[in-house]
N, CA, C and O atoms as a Tripos MOL2 file, in Angstrom:
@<TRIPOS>MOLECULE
protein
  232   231    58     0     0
PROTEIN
NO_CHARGES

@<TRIPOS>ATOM
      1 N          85.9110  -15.4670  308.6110 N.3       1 UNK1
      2 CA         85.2630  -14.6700  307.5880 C.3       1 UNK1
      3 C          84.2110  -13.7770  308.2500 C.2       1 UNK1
      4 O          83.3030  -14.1810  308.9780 O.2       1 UNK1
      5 N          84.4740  -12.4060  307.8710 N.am      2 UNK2
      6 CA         83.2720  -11.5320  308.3820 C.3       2 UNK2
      7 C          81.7880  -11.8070  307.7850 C.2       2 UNK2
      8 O          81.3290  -11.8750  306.6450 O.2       2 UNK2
      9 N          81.2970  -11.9210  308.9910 N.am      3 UNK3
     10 CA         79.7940  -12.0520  308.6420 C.3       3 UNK3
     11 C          78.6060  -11.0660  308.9980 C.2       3 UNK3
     12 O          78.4420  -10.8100  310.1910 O.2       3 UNK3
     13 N          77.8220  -10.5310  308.1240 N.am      4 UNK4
     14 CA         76.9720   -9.5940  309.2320 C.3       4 UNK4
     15 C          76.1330   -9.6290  310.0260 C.2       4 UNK4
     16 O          75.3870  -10.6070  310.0790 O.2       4 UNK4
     17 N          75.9910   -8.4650  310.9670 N.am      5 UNK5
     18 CA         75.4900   -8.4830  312.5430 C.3       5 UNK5
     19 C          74.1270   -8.4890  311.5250 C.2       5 UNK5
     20 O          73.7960   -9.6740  311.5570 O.2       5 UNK5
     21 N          73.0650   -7.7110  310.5480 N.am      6 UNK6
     22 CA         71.7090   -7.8120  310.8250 C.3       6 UNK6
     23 C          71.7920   -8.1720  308.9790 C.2       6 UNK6
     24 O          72.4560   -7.9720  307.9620 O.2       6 UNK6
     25 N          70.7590   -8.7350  309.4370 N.am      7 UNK7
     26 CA         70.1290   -9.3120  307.7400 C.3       7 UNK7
     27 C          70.0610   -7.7350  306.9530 C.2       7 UNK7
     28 O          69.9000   -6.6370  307.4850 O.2       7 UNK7
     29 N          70.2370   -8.0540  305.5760 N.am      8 UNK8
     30 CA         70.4360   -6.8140  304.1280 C.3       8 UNK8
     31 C          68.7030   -6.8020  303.9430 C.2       8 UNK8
     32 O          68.2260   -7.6020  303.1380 O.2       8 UNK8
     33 N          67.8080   -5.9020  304.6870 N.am      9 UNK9
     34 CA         66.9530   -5.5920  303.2130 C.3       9 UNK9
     35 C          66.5880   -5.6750  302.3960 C.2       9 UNK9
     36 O          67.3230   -5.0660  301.6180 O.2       9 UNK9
     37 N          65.4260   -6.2810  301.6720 N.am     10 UNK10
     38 CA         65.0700   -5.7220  300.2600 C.3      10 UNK10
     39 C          64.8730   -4.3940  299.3620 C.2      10 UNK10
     40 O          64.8850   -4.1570  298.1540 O.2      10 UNK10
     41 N          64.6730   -3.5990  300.6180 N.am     11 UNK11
     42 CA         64.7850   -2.2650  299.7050 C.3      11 UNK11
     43 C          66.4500   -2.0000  300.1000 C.2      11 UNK11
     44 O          66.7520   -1.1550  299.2570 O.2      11 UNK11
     45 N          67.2190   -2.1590  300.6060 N.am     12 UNK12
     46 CA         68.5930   -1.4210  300.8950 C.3      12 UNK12
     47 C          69.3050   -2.7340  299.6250 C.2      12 UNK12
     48 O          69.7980   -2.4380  298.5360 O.2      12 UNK12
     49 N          69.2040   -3.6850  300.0020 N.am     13 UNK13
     50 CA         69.4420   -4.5090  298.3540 C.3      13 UNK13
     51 C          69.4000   -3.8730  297.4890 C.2      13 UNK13
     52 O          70.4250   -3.3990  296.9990 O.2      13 UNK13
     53 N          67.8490   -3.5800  296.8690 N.am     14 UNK14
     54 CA         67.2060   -2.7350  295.4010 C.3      14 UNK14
     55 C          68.2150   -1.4520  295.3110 C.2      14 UNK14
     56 O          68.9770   -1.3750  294.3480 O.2      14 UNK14
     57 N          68.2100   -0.4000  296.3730 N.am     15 UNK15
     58 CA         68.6670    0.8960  296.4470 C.3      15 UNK15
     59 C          70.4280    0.4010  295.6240 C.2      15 UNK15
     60 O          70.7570    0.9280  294.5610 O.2      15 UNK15
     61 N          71.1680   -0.4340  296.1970 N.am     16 UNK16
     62 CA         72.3090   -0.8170  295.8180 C.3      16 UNK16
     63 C          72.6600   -1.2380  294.7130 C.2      16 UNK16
     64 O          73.8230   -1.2080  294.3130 O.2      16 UNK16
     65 N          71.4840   -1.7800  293.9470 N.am     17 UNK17
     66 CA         71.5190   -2.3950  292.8320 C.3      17 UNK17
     67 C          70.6820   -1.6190  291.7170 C.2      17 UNK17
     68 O          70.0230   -2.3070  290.9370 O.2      17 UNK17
     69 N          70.6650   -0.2600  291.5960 N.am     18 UNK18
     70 CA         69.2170    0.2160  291.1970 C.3      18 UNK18
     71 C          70.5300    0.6350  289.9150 C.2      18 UNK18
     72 O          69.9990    0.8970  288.8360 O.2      18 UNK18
     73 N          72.1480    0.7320  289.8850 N.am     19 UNK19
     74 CA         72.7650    1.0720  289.4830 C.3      19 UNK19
     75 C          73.3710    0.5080  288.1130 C.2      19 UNK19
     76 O          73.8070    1.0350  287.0890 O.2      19 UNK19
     77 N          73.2290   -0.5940  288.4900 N.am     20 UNK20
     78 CA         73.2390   -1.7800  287.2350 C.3      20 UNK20
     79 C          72.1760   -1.9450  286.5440 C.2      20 UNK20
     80 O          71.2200   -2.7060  286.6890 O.2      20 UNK20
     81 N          72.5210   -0.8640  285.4780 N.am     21 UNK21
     82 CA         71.3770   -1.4440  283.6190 C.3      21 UNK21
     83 C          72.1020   -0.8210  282.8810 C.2      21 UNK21
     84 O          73.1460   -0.1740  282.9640 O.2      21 UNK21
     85 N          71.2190   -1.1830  281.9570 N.am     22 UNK22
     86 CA         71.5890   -0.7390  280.4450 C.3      22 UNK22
     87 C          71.1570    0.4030  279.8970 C.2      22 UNK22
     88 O          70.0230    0.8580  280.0500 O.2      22 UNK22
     89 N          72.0380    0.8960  279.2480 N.am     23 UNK23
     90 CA         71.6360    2.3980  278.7570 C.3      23 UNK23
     91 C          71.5210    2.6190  277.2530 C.2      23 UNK23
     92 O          72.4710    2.2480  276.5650 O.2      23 UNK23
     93 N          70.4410    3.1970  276.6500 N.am     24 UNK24
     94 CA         70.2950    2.9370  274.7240 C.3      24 UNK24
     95 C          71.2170    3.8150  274.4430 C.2      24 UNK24
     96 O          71.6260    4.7570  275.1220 O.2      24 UNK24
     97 N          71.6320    3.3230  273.0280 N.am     25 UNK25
     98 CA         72.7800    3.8860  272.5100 C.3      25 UNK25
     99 C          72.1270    5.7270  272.0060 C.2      25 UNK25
    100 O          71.0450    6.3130  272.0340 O.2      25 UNK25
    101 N          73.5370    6.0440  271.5910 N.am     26 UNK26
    102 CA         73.4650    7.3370  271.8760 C.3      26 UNK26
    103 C          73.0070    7.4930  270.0860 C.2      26 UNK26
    104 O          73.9570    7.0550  269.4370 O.2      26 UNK26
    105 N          72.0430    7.8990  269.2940 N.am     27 UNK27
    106 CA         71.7700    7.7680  267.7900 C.3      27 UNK27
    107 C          71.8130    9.2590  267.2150 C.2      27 UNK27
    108 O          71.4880   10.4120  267.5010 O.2      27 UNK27
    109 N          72.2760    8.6810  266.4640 N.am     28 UNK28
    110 CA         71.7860   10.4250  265.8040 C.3      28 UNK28
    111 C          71.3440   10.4850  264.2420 C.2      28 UNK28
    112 O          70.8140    9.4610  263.8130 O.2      28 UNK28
    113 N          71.5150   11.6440  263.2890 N.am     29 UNK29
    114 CA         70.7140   11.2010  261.7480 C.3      29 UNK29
    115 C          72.5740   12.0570  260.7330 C.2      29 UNK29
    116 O          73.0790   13.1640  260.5480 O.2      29 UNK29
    117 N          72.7250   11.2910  260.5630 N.am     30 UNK30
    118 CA         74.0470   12.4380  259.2090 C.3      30 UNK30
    119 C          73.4190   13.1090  258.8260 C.2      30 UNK30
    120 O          72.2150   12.9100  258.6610 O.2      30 UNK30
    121 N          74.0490   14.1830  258.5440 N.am     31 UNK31
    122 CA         73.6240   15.5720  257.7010 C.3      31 UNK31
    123 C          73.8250   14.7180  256.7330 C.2      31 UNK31
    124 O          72.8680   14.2000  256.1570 O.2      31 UNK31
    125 N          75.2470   14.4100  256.3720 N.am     32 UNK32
    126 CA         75.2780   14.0440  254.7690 C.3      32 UNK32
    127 C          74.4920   13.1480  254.0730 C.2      32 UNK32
    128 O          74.0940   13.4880  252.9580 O.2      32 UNK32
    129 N          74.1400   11.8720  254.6010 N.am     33 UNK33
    130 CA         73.4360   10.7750  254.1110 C.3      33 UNK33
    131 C          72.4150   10.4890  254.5080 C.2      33 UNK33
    132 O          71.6390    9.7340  253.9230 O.2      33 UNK33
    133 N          72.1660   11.1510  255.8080 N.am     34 UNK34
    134 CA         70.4100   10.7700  256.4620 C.3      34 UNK34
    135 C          70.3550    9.6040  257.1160 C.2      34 UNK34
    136 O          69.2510    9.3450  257.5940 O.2      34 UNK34
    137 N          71.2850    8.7480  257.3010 N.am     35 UNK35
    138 CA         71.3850    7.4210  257.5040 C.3      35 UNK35
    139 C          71.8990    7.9230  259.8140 C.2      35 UNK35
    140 O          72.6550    8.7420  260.3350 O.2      35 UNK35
    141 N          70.7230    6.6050  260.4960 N.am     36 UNK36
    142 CA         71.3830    6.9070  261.7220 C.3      36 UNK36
    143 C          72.3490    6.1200  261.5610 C.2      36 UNK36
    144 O          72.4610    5.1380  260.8270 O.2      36 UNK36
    145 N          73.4280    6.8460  262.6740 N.am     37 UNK37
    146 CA         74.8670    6.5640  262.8310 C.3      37 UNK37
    147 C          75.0210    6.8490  264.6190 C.2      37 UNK37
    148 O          74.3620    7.6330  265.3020 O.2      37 UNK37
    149 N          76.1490    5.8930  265.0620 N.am     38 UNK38
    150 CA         76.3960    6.0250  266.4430 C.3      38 UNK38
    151 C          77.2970    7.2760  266.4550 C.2      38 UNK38
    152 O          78.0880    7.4820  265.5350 O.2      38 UNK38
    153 N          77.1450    8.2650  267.7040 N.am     39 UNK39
    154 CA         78.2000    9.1280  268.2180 C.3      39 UNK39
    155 C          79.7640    8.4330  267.5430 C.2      39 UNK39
    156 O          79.9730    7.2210  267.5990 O.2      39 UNK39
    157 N          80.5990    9.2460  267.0280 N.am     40 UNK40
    158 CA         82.2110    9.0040  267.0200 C.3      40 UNK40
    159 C          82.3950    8.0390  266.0780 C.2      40 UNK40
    160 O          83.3800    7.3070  265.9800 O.2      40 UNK40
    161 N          81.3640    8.0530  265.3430 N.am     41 UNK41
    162 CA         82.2320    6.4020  264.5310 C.3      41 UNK41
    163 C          82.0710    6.9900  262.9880 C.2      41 UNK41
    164 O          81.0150    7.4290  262.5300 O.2      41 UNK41
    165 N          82.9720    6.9330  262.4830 N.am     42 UNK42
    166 CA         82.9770    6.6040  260.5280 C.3      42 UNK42
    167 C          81.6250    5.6110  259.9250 C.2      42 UNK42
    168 O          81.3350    4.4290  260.1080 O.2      42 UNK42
    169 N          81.1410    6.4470  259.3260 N.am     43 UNK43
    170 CA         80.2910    5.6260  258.4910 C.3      43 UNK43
    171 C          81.3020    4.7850  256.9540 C.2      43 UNK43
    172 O          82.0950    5.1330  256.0790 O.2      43 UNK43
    173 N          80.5580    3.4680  257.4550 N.am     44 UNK44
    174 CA         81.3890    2.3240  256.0430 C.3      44 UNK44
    175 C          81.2270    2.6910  255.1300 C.2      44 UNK44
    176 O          82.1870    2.9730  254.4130 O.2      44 UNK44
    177 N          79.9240    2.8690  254.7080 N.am     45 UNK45
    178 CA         79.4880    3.2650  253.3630 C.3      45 UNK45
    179 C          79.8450    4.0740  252.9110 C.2      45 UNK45
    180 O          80.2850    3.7410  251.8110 O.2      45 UNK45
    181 N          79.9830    5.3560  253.1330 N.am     46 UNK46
    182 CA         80.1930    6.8500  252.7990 C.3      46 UNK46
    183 C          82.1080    7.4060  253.0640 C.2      46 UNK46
    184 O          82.7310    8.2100  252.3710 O.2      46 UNK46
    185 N          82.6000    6.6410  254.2660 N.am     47 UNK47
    186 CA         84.0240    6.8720  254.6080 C.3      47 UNK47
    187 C          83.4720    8.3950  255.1360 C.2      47 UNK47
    188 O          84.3580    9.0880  254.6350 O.2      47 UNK47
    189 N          82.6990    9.2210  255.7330 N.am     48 UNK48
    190 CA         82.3080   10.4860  256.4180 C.3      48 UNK48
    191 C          82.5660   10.4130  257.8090 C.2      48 UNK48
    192 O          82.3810    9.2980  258.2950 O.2      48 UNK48
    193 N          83.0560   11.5670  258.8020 N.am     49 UNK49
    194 CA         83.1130   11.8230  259.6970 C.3      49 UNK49
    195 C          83.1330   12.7050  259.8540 C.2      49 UNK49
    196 O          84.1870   13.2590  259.5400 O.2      49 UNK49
    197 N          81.7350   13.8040  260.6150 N.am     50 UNK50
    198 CA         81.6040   15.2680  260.9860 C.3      50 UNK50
    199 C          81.6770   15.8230  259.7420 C.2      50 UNK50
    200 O          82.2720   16.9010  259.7270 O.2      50 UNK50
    201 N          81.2290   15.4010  258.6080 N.am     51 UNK51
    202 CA         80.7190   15.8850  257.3420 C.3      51 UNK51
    203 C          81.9170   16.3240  256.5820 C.2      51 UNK51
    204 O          82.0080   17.2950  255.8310 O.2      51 UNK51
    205 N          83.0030   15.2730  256.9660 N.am     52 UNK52
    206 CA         84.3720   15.7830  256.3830 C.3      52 UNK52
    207 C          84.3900   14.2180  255.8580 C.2      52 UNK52
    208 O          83.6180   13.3400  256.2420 O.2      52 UNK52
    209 N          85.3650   14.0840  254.9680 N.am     53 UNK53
    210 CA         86.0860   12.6470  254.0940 C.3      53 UNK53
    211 C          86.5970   11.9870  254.8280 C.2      53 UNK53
    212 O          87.5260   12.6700  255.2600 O.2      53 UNK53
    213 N          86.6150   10.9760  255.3290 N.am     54 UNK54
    214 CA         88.1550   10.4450  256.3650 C.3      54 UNK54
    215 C          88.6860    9.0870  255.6450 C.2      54 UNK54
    216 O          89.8470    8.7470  255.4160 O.2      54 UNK54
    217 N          87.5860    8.4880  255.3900 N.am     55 UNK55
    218 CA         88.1450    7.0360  254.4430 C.3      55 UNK55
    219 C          87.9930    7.1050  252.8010 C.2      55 UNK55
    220 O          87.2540    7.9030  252.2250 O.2      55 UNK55
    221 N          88.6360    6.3490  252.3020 N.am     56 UNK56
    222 CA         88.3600    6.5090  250.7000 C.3      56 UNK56
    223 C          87.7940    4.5730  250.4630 C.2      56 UNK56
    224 O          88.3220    3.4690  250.5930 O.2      56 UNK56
    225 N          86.5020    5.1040  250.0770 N.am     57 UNK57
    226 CA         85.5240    3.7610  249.7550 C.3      57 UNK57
    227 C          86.0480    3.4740  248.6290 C.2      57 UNK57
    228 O          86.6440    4.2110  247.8450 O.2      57 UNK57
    229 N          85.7270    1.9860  248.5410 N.am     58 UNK58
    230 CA         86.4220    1.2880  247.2670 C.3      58 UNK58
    231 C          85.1360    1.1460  246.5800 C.2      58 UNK58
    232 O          85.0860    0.6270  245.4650 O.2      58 UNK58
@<TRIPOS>BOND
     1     1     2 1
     2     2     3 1
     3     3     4 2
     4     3     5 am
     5     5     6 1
     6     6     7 1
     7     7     8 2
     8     7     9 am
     9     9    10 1
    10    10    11 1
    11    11    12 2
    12    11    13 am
    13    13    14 1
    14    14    15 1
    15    15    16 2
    16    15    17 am
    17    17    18 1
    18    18    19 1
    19    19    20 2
    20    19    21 am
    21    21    22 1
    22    22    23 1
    23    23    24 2
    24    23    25 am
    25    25    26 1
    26    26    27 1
    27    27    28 2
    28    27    29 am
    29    29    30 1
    30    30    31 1
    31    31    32 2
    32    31    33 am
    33    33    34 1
    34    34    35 1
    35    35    36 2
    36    35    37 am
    37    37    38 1
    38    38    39 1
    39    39    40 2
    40    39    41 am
    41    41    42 1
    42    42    43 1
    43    43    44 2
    44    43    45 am
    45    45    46 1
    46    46    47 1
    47    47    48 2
    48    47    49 am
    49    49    50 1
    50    50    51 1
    51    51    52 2
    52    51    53 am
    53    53    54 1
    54    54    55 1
    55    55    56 2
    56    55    57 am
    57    57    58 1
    58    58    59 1
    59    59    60 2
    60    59    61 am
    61    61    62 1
    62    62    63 1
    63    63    64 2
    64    63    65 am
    65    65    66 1
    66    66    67 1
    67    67    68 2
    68    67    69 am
    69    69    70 1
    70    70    71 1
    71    71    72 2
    72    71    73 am
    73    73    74 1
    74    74    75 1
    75    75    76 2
    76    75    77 am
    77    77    78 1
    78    78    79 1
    79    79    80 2
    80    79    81 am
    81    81    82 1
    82    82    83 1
    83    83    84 2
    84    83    85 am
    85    85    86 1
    86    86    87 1
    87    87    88 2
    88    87    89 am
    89    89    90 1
    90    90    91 1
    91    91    92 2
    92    91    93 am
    93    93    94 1
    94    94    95 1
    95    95    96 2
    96    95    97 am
    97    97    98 1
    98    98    99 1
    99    99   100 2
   100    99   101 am
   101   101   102 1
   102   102   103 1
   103   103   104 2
   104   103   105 am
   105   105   106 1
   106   106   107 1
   107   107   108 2
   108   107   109 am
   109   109   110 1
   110   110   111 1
   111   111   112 2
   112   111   113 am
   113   113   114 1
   114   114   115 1
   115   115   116 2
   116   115   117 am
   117   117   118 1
   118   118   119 1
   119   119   120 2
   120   119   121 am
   121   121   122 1
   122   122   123 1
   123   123   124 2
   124   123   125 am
   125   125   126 1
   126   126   127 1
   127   127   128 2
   128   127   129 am
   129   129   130 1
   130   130   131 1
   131   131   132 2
   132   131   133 am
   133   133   134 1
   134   134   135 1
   135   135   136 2
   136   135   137 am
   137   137   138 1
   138   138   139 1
   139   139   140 2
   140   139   141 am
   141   141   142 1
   142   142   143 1
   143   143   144 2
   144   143   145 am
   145   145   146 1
   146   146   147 1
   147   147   148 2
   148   147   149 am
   149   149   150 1
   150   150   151 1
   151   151   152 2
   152   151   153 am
   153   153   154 1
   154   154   155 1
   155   155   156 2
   156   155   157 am
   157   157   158 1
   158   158   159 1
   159   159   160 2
   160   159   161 am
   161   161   162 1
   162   162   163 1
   163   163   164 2
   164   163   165 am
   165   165   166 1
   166   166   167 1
   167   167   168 2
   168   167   169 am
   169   169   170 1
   170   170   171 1
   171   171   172 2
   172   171   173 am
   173   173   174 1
   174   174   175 1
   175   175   176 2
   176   175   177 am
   177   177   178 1
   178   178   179 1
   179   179   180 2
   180   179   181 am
   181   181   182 1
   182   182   183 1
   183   183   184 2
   184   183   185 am
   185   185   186 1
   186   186   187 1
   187   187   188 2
   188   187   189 am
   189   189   190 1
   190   190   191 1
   191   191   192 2
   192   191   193 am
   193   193   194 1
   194   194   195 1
   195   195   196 2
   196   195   197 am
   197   197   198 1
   198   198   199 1
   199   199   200 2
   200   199   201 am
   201   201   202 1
   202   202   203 1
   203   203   204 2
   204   203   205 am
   205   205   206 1
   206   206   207 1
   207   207   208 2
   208   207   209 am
   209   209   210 1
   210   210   211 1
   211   211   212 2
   212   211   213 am
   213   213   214 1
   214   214   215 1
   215   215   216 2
   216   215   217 am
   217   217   218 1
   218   218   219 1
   219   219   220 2
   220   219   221 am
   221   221   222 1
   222   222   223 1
   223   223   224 2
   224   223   225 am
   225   225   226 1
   226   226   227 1
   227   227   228 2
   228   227   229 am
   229   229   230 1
   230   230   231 1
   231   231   232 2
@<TRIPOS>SUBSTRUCTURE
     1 UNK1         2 RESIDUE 1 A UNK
     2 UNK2         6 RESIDUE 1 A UNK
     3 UNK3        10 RESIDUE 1 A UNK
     4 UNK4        14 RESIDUE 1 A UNK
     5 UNK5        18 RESIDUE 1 A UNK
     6 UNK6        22 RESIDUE 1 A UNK
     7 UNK7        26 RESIDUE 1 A UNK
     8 UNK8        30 RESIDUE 1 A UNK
     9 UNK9        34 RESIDUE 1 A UNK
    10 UNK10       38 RESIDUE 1 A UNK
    11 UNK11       42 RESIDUE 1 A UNK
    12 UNK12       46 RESIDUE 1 A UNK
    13 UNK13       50 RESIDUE 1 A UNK
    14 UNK14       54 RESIDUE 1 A UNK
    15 UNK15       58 RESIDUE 1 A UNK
    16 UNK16       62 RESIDUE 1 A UNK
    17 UNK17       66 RESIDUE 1 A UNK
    18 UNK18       70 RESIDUE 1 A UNK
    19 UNK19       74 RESIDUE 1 A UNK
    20 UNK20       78 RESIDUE 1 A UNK
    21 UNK21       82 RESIDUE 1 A UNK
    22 UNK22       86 RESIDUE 1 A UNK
    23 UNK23       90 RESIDUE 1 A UNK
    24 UNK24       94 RESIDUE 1 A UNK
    25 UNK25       98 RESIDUE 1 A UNK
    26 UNK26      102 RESIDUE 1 A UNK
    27 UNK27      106 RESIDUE 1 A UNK
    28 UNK28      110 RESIDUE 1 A UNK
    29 UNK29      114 RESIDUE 1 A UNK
    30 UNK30      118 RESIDUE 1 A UNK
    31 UNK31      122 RESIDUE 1 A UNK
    32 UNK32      126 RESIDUE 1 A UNK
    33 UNK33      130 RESIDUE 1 A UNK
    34 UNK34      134 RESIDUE 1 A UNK
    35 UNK35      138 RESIDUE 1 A UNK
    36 UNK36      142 RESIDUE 1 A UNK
    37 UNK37      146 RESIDUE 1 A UNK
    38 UNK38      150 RESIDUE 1 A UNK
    39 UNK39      154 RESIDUE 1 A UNK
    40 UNK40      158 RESIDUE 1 A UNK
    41 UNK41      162 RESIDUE 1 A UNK
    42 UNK42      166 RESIDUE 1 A UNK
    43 UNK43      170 RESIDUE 1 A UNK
    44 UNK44      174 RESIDUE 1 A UNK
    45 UNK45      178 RESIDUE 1 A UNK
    46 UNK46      182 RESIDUE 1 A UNK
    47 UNK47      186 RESIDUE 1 A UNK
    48 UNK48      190 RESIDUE 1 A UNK
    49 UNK49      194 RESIDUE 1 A UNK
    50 UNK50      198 RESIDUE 1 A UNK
    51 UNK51      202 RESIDUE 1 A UNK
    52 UNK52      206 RESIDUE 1 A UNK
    53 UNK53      210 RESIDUE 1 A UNK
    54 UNK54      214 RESIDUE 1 A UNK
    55 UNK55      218 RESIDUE 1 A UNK
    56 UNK56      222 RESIDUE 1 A UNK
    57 UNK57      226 RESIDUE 1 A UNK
    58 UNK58      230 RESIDUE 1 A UNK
């Protein structure tokens, strides 16, 4: 099994790992309802998408 010639760093570690997190979701406000809603998704309540009809609420 390869092993390495010089010990890893703590900063060359960090630098490698600085890549892994979390990122907040992307929010926005409907024109139609005012309500925030995520990028791309149908609102339940309303059946709206891009201020057009797409579902029919019961």
């Amino acid at each position: 099994m390869a092993v390495p010639f010089r010990r890893t760093s703590k900063t060359a570690k960090r630098k490698r790992r600085t890549h892994k997190k979390l990122s907040a979701p992307s929010i926005s406000i409907d024109k139609t309802s005012g309500n925030y809603v995520m990028g791309h998704r149908v609102d339940k309540k309303t059946g709206m998408y891009k201020g057009r009809q797409v579902l029919d609420v019961k």
